[in-house]
C-alpha positions in Angstrom: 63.5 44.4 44.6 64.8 47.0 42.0 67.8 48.5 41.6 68.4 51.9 43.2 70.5 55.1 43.2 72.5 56.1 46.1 71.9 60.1 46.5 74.9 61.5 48.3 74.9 65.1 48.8 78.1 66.8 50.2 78.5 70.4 51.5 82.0 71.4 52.0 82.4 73.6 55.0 84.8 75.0 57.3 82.7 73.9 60.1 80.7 70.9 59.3 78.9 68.8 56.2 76.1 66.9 56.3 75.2 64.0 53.8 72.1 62.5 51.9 71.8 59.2 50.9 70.0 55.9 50.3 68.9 54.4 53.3 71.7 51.6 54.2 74.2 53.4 51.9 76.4 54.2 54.3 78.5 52.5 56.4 76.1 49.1 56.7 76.8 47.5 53.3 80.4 46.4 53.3 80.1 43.2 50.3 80.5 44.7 46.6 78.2 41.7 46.2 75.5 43.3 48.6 76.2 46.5 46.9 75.9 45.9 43.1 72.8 43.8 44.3 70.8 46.9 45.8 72.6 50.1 43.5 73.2 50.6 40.1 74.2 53.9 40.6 76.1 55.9 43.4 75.9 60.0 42.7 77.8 61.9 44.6 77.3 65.9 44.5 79.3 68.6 46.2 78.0 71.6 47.6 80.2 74.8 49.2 80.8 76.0 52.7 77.8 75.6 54.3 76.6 73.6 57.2 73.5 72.2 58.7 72.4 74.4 60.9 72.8 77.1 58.3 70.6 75.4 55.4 68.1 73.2 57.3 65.9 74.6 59.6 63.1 71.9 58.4 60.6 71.7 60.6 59.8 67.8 59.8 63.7 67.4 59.9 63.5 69.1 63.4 59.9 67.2 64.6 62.5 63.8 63.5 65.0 64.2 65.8 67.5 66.5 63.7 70.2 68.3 65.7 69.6 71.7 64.3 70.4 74.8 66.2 68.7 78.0 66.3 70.9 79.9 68.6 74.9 80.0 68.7 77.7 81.3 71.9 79.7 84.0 70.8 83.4 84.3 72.5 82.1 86.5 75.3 79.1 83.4 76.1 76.0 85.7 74.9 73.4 83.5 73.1 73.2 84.9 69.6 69.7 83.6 67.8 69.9 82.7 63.9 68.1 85.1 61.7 66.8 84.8 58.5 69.0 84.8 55.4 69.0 84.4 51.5 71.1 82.0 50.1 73.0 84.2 47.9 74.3 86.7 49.9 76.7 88.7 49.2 79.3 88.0 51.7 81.5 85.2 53.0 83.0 83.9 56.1 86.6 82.9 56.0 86.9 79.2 55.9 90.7 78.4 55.9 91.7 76.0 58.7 92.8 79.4 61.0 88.9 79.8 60.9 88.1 76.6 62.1 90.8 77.2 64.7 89.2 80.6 65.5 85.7 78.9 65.9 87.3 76.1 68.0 88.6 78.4 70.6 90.2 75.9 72.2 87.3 73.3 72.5 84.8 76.6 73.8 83.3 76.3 70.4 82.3 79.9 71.0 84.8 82.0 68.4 82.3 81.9 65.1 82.0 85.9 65.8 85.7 86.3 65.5 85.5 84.6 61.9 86.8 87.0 59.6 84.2 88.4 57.0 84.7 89.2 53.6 83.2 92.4 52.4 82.1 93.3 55.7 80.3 96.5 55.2 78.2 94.7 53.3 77.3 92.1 55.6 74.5 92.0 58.2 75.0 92.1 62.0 76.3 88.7 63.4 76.6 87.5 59.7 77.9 84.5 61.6 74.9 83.4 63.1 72.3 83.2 60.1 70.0 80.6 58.7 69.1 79.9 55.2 65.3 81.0 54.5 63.5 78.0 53.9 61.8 79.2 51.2 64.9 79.2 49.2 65.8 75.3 50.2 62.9 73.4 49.8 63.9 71.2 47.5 66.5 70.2 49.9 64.4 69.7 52.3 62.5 67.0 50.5 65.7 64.8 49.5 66.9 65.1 53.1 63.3 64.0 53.9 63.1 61.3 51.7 66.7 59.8 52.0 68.6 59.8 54.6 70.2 63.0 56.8 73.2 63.1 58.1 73.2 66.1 60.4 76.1 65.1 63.0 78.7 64.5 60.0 81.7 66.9 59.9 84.4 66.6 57.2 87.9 65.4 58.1 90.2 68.5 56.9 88.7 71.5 59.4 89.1 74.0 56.0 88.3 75.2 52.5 87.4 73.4 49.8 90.9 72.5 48.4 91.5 69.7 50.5 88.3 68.8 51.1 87.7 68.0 47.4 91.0 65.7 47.6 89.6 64.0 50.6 86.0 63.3 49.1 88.4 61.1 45.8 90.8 59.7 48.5 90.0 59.5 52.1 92.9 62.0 52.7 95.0 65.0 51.5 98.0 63.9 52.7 100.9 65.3 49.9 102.2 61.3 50.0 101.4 57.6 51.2 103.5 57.9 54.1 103.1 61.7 55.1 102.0 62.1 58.5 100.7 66.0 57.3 97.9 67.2 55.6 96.6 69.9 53.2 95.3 72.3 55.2 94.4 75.3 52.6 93.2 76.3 49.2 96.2 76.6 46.8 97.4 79.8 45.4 99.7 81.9 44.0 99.2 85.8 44.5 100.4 86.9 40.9 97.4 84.5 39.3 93.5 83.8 40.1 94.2 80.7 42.3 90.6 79.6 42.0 91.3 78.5 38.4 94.6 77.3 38.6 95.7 74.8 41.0 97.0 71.1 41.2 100.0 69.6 38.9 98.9 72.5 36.3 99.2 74.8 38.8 102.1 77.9 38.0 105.7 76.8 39.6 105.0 79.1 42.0 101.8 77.9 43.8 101.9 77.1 47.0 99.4 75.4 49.6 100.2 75.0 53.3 100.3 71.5 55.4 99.0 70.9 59.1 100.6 68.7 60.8 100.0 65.9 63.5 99.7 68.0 66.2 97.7 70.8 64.3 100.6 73.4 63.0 100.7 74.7 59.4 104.3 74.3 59.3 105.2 74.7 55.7 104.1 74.9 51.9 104.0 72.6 49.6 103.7 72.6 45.7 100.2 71.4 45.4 100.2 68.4 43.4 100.0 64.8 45.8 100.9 61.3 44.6 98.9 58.9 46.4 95.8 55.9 46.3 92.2 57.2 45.7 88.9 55.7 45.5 89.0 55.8 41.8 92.1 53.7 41.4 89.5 50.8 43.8 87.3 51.1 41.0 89.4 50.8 38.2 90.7 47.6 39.7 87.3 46.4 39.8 86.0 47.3 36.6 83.5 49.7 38.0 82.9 52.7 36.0 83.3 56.1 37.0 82.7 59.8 36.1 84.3 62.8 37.7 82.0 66.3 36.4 83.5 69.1 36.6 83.6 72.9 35.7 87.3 73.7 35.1 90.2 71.5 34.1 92.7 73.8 36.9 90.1 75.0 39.3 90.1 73.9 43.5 87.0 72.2 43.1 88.8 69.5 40.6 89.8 67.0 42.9 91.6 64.6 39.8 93.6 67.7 38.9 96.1 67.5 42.2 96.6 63.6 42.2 99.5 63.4 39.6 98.3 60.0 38.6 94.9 61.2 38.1 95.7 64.0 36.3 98.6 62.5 33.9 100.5 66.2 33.5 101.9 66.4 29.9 105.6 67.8 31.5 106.8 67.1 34.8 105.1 69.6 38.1 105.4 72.3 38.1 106.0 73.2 34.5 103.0 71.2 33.3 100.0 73.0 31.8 97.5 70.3 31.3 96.2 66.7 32.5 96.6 63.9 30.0 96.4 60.8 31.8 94.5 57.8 31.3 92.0 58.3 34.1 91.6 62.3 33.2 90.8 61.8 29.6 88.2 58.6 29.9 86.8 59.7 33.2 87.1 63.3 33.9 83.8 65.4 32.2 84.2 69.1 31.8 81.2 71.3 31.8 81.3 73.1 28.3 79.5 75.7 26.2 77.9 72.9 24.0 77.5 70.8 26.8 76.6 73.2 30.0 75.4 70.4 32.4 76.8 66.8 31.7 75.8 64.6 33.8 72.0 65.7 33.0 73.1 64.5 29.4 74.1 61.2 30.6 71.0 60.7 32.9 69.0 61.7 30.0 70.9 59.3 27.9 70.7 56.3 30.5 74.7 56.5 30.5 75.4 57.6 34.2 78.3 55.3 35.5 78.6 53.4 38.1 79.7 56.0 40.5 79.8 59.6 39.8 81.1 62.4 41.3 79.7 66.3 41.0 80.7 69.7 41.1 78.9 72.2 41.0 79.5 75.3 38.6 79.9 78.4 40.7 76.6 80.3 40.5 74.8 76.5 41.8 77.2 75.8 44.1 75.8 77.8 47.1 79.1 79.1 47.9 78.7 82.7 49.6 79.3 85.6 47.3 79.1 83.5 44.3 76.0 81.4 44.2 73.3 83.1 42.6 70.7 81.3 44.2 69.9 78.0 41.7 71.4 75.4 43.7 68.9 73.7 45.3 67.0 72.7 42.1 70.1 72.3 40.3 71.0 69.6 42.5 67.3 68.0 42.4 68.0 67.6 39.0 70.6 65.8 39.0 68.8 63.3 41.4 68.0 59.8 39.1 65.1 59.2 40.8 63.8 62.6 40.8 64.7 62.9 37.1 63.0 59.2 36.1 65.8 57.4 35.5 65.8 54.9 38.0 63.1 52.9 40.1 63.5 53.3 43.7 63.8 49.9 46.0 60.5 48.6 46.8 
């Protein structure tokens, strides 16, 4: 038996994710002894705001057993088929939790057509109800093909990527320990571009909203949390880690919003920039000199143990901003794809 990678492929979604991976990566394998016996490498890439149903209408997938819709309920019970769509439109769906909210209906699951649309004279009718054509996701297609698919998995937070990115480095975007609330939202702050500055370098007068236990956004917070991750399992274990990212400030920078993480060089919210131990040995910015890092490190045979990857915005197949690239950026960023490792025989 040879060592392997575990492939993990996240798309963050309003709605729903789904997940790729090694076969028996999930769940099943419980002992780090079973683990470091079986993977030398876990990779885990983030993808925006899509979900299954929208990007994988594979017809092996489908023969398989894959729970892939082509039809949707709109709010007054009409069946609404899925039509064809590029991947880099240039529209979006609103994807804050009052979307999911909107979708859920109250457990109808029929309110996708009441989903607000950003620049809606340029969108399509029911821009709600639209498939990916599959032309533009092939690559996809294969690593769901060849690992495994994960098409019933929904993330935790029911909203944009903010939180999302916090839960996928911590199992939770709760502001504390002990909080009984989550993160609900993106962070923001209407006098600056929020995209690019969030967490405990966000300006003092950011603010992102919680949801509560029994699902109401009942204040703001200053969004910049202090509690375990994933990453501080590792570190107790000696297991190496990597954390690739664009921006040192943007939503999509998970490390940047867990004060520990990020290390702030003044106290939140006057601090302009992460300092800490675990941002400046494990955190790897995209740069001019250095546009895709991780491919660097595959290249290099220096991939970590466990890695996690975002996306710059034009391959992150985020409406309105992807261009287009991010299925074949994200196949090559796969190690067994790229040669670097030996899959399990």
């Amino acid at each position: 038996m040879h060592q392997a990678s575990c492939f993990v492929l996240v798309l963050v979604s309003a709605i729903g994710v789904f997940l790729l991976s090694m076969n028996g990566c999930s769940g099943a394998i419980h002992e780090d002894s079973i683990l470091a016996a079986k993977f030398q490498h876990i990779v885990i890439i983030f993808q925006e705001n899509r979900t299954p149903d929208n990007l994988f209408h594979d017809p092996i997938l489908i023969q398989a057993g894959a729970d892939i819709a082509n039809s949707g309920k709109n709010s007054a019970g009409q069946s609404i088929p899925l039509t064809l769509s590029p991947l880099d439109i240039n529209y979006d769906l609103n994807h804050a939790h009052s979307a999911f909210l909107t979708m859920y209906n109250g457990g109808k699951m029929n309110g996708a057509n009441r989903v607000r649309v950003s620049c809606s004279r340029c969108a399509p009718p029911n821009p709600q109800f639209k498939y990916v054509n599959p032309s533009a996701v092939q690559s996809y297609f294969q690593m769901a093909e060849q690992y495994t698919f994960g098409d019933r998995m929904f993330q935790t937070n029911q909203g944009p990527s903010f939180p999302a990115h916090q839960f996928i480095i911590s199992g939770t975007s709760a502001p504390s320990a002990t909080s009984r609330s989550f993160v609900a939202e993106n962070s923001g702050d209407s006098n600056v571009n929020p995209f690019n500055f969030s967490g405990c370098i966000a300006p003092p007068t950011a603010l992102v909203g919680l949801v509560g236990p029994t699902g109401d956004e009942h204040q703001a917070i200053y969004p910049c949390m202090e509690h375990p991750t994933l990453t501080d399992e590792l570190n107790a274990r000696g297991i190496d880690w990597r954390y690739y990212t664009p921006s040192a400030g943007g939503r999509w920078t998970g490390p940047n919003a867990i004060e520990h993480m990020c290390g702030p060089n003044f106290p939140p919210p006057h601090a302009t920039a992460c300092v800490g131990s675990d941002w400046k040995n494990h955190v790897v910015l995209y740069t001019q000199l250095n546009p895709a890092p991780i491919l660097t490190d595959i290249s290099d045979s220096k991939l970590p143990a466990v890695s996690w990857v975002m996306p710059a915005g034009q391959n992150s197949d985020h409406a309105g901003i992807s261009t287009g690239g991010g299925p074949s950026w994200v196949a090559s960023t796969d190690p067994i794809e790229t040669g670097a490792e030996t899959p399990i025989s």
